[in-house]
Gaussian input, Z-matrix of N, CA and C with variables (Angstrom, degrees):
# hf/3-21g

backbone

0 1
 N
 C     1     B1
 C     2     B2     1     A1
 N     3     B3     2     A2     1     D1
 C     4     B4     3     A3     2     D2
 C     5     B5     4     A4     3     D3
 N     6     B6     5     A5     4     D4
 C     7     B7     6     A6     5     D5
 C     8     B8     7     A7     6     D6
 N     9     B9     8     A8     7     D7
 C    10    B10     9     A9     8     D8
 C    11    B11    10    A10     9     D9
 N    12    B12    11    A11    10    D10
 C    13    B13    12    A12    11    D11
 C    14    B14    13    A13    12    D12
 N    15    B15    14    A14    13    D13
 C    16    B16    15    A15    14    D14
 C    17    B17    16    A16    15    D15
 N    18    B18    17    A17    16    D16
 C    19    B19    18    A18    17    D17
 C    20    B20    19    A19    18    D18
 N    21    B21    20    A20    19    D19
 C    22    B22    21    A21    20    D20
 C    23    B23    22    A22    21    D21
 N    24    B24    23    A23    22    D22
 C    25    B25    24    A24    23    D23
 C    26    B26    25    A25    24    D24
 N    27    B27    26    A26    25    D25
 C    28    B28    27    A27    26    D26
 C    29    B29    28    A28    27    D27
 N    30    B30    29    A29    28    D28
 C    31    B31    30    A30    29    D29
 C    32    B32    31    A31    30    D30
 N    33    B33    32    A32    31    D31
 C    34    B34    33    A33    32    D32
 C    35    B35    34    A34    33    D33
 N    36    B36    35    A35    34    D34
 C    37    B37    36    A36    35    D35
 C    38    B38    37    A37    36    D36
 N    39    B39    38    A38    37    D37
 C    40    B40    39    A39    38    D38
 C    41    B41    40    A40    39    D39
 N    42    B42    41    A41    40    D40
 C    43    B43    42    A42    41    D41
 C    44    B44    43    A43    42    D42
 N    45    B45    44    A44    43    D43
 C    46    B46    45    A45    44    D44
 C    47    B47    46    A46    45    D45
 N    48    B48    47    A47    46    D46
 C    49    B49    48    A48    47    D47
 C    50    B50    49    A49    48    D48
 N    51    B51    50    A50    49    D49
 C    52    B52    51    A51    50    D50
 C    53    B53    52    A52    51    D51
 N    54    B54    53    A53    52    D52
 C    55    B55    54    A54    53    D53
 C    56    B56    55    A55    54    D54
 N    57    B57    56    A56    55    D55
 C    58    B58    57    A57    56    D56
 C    59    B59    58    A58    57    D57
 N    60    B60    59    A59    58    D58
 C    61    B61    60    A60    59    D59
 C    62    B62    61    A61    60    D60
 N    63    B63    62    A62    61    D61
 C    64    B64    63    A63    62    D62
 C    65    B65    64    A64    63    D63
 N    66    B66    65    A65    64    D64
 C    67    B67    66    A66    65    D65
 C    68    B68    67    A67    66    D66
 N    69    B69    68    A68    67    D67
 C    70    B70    69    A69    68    D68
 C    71    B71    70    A70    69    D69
 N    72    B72    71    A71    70    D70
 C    73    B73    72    A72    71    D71
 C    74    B74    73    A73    72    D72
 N    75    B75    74    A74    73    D73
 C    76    B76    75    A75    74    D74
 C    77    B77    76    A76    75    D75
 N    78    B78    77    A77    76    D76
 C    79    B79    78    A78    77    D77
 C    80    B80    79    A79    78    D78
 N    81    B81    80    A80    79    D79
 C    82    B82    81    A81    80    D80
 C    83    B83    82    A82    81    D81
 N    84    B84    83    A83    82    D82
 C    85    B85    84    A84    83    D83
 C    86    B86    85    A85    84    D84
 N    87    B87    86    A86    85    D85
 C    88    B88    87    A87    86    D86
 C    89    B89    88    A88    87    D87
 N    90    B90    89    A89    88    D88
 C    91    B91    90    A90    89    D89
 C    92    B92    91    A91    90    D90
 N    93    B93    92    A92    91    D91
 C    94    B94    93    A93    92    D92
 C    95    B95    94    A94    93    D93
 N    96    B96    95    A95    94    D94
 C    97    B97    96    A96    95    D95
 C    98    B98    97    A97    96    D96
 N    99    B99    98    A98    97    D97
 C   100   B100    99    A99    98    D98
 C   101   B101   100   A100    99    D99
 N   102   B102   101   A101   100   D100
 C   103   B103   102   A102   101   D101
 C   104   B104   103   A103   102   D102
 N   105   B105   104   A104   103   D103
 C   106   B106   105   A105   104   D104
 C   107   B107   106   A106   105   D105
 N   108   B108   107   A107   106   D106
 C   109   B109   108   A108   107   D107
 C   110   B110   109   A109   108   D108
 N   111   B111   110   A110   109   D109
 C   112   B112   111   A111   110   D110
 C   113   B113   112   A112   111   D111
 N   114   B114   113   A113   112   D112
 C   115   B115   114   A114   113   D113
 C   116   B116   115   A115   114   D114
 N   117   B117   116   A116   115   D115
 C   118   B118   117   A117   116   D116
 C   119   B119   118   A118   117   D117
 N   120   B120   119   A119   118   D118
 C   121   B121   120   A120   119   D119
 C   122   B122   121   A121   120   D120
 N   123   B123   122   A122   121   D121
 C   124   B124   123   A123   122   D122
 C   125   B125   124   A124   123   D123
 N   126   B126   125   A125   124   D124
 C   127   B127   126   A126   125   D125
 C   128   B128   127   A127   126   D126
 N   129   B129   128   A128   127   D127
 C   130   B130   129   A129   128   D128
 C   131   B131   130   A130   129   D129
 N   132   B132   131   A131   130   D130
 C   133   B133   132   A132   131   D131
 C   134   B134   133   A133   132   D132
 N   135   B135   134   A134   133   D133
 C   136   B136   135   A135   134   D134
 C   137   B137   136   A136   135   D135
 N   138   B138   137   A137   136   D136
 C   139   B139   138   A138   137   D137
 C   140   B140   139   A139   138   D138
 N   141   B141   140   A140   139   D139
 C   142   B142   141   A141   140   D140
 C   143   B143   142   A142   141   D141
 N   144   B144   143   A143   142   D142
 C   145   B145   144   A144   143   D143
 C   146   B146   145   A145   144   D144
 N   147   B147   146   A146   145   D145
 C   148   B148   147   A147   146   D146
 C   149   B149   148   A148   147   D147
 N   150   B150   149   A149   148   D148
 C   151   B151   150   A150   149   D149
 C   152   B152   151   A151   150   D150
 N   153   B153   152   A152   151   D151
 C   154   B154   153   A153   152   D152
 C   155   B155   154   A154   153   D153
 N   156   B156   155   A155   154   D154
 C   157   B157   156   A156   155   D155
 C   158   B158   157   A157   156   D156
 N   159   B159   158   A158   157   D157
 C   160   B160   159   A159   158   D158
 C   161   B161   160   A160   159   D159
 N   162   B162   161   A161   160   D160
 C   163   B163   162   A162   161   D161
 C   164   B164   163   A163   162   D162
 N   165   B165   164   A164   163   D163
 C   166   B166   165   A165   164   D164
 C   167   B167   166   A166   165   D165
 N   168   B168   167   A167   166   D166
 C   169   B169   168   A168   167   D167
 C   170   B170   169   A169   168   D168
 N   171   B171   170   A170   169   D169
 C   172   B172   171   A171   170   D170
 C   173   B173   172   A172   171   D171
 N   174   B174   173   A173   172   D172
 C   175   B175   174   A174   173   D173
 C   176   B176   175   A175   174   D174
 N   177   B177   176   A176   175   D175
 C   178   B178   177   A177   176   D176
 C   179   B179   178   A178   177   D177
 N   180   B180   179   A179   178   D178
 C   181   B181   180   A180   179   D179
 C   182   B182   181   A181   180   D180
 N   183   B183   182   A182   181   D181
 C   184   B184   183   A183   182   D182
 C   185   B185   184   A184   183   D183
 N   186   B186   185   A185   184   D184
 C   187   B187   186   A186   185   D185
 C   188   B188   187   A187   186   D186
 N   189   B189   188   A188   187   D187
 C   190   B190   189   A189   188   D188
 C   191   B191   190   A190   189   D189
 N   192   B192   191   A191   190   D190
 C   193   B193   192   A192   191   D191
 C   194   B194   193   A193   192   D192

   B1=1.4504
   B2=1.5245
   B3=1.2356
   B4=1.4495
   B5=1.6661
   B6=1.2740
   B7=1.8606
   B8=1.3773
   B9=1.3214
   B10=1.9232
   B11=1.3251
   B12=0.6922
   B13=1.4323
   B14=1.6044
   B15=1.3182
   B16=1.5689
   B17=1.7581
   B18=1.2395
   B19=1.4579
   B20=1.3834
   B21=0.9535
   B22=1.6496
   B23=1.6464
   B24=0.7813
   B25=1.7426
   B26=1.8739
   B27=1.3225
   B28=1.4809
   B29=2.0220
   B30=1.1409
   B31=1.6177
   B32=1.3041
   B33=1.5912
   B34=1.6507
   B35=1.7343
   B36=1.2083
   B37=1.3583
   B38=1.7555
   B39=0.9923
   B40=1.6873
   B41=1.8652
   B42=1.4449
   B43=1.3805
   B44=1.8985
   B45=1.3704
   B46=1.1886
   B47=1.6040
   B48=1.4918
   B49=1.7929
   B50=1.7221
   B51=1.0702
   B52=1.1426
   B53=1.6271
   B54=1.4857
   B55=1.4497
   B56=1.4890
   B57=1.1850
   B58=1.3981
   B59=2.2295
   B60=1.4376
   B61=1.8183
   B62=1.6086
   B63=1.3553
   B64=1.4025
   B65=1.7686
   B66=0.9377
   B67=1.7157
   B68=1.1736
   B69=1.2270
   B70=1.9578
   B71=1.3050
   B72=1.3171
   B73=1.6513
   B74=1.9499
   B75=1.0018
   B76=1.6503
   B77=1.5086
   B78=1.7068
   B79=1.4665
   B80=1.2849
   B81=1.6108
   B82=1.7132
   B83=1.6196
   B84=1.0612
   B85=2.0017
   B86=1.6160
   B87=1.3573
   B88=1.4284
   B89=1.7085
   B90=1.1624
   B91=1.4374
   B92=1.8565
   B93=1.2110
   B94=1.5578
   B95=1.5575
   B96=1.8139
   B97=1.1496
   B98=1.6102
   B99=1.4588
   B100=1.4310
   B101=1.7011
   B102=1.0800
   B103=1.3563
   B104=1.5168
   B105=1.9835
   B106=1.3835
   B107=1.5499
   B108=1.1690
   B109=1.9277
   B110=1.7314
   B111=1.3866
   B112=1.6569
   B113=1.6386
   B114=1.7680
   B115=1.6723
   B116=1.7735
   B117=1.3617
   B118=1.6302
   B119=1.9499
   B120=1.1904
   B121=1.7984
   B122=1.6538
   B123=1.7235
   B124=1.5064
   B125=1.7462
   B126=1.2565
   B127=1.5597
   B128=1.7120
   B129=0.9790
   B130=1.0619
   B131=1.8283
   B132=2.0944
   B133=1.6059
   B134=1.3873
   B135=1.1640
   B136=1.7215
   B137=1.6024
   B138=1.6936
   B139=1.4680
   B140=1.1649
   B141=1.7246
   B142=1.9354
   B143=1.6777
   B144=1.5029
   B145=1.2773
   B146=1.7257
   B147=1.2490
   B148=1.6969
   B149=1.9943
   B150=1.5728
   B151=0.9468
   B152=1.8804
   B153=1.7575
   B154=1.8652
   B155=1.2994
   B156=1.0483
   B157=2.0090
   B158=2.6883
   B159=0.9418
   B160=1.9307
   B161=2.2391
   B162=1.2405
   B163=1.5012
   B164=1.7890
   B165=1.0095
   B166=1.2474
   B167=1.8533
   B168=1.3205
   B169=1.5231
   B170=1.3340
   B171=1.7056
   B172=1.6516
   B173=1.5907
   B174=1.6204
   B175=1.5793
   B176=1.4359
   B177=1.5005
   B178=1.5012
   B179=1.8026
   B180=1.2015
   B181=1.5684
   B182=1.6120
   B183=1.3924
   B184=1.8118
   B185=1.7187
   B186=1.3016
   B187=1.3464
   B188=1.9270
   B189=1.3827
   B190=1.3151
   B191=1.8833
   B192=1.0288
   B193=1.6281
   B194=1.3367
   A1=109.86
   A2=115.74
   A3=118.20
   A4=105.62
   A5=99.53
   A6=100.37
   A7=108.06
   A8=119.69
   A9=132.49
   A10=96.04
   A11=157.10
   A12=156.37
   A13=123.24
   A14=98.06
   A15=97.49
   A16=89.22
   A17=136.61
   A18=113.76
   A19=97.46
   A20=148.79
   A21=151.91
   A22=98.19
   A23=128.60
   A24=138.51
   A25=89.43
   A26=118.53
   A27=115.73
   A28=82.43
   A29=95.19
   A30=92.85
   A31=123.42
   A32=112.98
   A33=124.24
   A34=120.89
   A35=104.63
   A36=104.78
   A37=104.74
   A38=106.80
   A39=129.99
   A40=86.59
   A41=145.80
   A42=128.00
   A43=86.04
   A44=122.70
   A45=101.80
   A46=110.70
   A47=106.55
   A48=102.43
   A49=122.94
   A50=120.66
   A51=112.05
   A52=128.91
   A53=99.58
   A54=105.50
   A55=115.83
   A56=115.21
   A57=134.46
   A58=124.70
   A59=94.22
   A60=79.85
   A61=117.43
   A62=107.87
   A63=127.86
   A64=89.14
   A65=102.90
   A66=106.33
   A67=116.71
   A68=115.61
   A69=90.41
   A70=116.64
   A71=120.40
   A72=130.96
   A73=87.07
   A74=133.51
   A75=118.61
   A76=142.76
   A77=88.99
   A78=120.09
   A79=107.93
   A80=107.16
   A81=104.55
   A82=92.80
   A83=116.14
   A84=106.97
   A85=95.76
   A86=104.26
   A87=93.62
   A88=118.17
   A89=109.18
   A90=111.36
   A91=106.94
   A92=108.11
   A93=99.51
   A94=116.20
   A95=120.29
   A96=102.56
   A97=126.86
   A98=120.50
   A99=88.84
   A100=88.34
   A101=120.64
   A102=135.33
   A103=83.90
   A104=113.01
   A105=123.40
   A106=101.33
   A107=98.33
   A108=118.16
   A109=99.44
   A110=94.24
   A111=92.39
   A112=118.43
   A113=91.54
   A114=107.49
   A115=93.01
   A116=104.71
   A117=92.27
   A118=128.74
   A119=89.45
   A120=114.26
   A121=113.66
   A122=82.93
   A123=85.38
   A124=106.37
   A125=107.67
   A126=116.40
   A127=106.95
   A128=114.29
   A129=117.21
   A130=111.47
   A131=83.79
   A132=101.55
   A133=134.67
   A134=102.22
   A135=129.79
   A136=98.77
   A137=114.01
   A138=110.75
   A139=131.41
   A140=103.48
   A141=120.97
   A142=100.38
   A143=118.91
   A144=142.84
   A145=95.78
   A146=116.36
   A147=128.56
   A148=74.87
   A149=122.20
   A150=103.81
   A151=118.79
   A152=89.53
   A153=103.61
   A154=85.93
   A155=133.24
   A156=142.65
   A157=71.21
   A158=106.58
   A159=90.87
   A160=84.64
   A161=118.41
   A162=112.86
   A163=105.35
   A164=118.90
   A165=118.33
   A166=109.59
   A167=96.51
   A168=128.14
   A169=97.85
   A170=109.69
   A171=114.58
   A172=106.46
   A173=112.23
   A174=124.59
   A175=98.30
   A176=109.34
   A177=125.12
   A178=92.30
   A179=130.25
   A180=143.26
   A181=86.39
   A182=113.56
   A183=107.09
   A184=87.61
   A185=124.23
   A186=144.68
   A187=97.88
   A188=115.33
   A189=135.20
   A190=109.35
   A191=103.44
   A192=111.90
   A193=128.16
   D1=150.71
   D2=-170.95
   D3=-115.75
   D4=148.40
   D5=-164.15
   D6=-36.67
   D7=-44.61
   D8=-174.41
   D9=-76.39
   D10=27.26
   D11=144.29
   D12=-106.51
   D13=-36.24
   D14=-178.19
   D15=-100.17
   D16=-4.81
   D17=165.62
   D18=-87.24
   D19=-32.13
   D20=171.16
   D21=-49.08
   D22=-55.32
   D23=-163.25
   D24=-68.54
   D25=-53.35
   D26=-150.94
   D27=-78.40
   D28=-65.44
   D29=175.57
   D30=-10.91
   D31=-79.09
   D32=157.87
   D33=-28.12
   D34=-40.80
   D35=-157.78
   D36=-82.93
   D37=-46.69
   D38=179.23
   D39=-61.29
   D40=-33.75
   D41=-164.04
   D42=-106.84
   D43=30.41
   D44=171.80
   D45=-112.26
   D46=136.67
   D47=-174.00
   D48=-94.27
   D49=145.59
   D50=178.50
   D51=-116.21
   D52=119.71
   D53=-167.49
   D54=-63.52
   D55=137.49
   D56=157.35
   D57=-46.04
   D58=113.02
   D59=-165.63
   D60=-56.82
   D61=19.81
   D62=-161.88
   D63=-108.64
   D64=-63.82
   D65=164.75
   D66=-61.52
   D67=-66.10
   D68=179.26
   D69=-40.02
   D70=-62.24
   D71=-156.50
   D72=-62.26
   D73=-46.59
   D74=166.71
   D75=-37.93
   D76=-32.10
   D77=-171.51
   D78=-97.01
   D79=-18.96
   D80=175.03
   D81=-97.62
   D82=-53.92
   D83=-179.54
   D84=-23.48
   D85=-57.46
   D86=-153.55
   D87=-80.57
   D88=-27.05
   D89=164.75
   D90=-53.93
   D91=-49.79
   D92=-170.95
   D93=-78.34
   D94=-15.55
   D95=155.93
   D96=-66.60
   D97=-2.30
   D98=-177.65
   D99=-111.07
   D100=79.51
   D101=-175.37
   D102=-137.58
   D103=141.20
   D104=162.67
   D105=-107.19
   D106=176.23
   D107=-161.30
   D108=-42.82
   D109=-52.62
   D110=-156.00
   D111=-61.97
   D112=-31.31
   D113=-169.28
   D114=-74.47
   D115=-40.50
   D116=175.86
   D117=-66.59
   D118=-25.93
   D119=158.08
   D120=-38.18
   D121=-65.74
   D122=-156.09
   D123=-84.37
   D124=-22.80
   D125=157.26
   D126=-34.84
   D127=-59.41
   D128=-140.38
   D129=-70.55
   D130=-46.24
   D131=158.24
   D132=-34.83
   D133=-48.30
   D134=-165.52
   D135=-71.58
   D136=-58.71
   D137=160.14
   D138=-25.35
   D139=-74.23
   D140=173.37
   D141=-24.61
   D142=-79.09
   D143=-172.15
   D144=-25.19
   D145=-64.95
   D146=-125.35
   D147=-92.95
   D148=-35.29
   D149=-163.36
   D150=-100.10
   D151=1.67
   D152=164.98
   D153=-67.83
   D154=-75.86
   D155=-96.54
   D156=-105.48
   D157=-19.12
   D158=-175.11
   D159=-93.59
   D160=-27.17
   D161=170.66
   D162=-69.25
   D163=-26.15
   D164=-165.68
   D165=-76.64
   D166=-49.78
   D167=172.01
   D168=-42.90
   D169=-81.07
   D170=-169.56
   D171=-35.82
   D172=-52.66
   D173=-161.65
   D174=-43.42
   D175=-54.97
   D176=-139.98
   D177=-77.96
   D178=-28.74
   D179=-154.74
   D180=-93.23
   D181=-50.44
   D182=-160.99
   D183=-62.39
   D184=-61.76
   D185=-166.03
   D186=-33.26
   D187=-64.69
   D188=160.65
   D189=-24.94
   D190=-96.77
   D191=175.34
   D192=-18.53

């Protein structure tokens, strides 16, 4: 990295803000209220799926070790 690059990097980083988990969790309420039944349905599906198949992973890794 070259000095202008890593003062560019620190620059960025120092103007970045950090939300409150009080704010996120507001910002997701509100994103998911303007969600209708089905999109919240199929949300929900897609979760189940993503969060068998990361149980499946862990199983298969402890099993491994």
């Amino acid at each position: 990295m070259t000095t202008t690059t890593v003062a560019l990097s620190n620059a960025a980083s120092q103007n970045e803000t950090y939300l409150s988990d009080a704010e996120i969790a507001s910002r997701v309420l509100e994103i998911r209220s303007s969600w209708d039944i089905s999109e919240r349905i199929q949300r929900r599906r897609v979760a189940t799926e993503r969060f068998e198949k990361l149980l499946d992973v862990l199983q298969n890794a402890t099993h491994a070790a």
